[in-house]
One Martini backbone bead per residue (centre of mass of N, CA, C, O) as a GRO file, in nm:
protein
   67
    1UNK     BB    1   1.865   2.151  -1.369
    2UNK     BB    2   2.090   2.122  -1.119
    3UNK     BB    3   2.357   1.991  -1.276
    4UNK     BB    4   2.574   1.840  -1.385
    5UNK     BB    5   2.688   1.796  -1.709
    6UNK     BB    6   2.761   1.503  -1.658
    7UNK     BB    7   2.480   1.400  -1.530
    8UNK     BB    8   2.351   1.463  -1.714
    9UNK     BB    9   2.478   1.264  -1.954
   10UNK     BB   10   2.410   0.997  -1.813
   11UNK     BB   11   2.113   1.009  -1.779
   12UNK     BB   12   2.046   1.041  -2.098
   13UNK     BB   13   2.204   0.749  -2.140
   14UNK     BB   14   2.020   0.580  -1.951
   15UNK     BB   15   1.751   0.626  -2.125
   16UNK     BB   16   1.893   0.504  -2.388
   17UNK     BB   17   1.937   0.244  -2.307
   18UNK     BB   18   1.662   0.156  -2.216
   19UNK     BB   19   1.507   0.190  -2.485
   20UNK     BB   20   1.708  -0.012  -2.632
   21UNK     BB   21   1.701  -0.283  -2.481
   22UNK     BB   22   1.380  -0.327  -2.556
   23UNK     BB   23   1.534  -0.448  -2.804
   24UNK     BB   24   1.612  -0.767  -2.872
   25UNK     BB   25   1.741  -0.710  -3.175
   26UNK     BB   26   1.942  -0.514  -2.988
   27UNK     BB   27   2.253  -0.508  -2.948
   28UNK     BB   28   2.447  -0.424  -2.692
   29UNK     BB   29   2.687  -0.373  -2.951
   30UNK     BB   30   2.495  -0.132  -3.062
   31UNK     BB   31   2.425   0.027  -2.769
   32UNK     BB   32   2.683   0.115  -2.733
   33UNK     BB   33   2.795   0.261  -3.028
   34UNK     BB   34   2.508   0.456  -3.015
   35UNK     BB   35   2.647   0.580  -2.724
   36UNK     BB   36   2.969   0.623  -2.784
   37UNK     BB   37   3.147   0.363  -2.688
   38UNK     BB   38   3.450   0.191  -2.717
   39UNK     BB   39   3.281  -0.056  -2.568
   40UNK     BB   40   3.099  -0.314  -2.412
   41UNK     BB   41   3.254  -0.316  -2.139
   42UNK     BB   42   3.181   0.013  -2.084
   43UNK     BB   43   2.836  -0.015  -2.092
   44UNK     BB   44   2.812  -0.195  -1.886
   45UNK     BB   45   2.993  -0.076  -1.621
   46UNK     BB   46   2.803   0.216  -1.663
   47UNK     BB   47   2.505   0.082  -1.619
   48UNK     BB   48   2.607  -0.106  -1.335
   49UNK     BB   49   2.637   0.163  -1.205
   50UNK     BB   50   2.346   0.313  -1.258
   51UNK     BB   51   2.123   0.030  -1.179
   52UNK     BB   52   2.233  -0.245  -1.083
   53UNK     BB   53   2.270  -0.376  -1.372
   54UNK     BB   54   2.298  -0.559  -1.644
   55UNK     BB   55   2.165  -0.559  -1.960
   56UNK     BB   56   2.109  -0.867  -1.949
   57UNK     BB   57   1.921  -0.836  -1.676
   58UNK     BB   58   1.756  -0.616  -1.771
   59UNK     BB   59   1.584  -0.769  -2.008
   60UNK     BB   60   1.499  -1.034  -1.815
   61UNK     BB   61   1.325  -0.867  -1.640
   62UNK     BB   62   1.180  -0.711  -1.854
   63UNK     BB   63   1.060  -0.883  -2.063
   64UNK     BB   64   0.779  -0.985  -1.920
   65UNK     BB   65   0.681  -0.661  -1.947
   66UNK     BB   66   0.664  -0.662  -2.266
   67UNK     BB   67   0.452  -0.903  -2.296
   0.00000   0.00000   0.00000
């Protein structure tokens, strides 16, 4: 893959938590516990580190184009 297997596990992680998010019926704490985080507020400050958006802003931004 060309990268480090930190990066890859990140990578992997931040594509799950994108297809979690479009579910609105999932709650972001069991989109956390789903992908295996100790809290969701380590979920969170993970999500807005590598999008720059909180999970919360990331779902209000997509959902007009998701309807």
């Amino acid at each position: 893959t060309g990268v480090t297997p930190a990066v890859y596990g990140n990578a992997i992680r931040i594509e799950a938590s994108v297809c979690a998010l479009g579910d609105p019926a999932t709650g972001i704490g069991q989109v956390s516990d789903d992908l295996g985080f100790s809290a969701a507020s380590n979920f969170c400050r993970f999500f807005q580190q590598h999008t720059g958006l909180t999970p919360s802003d990331y779902r209000r931004v997509t959902a007009p184009l998701a309807g």
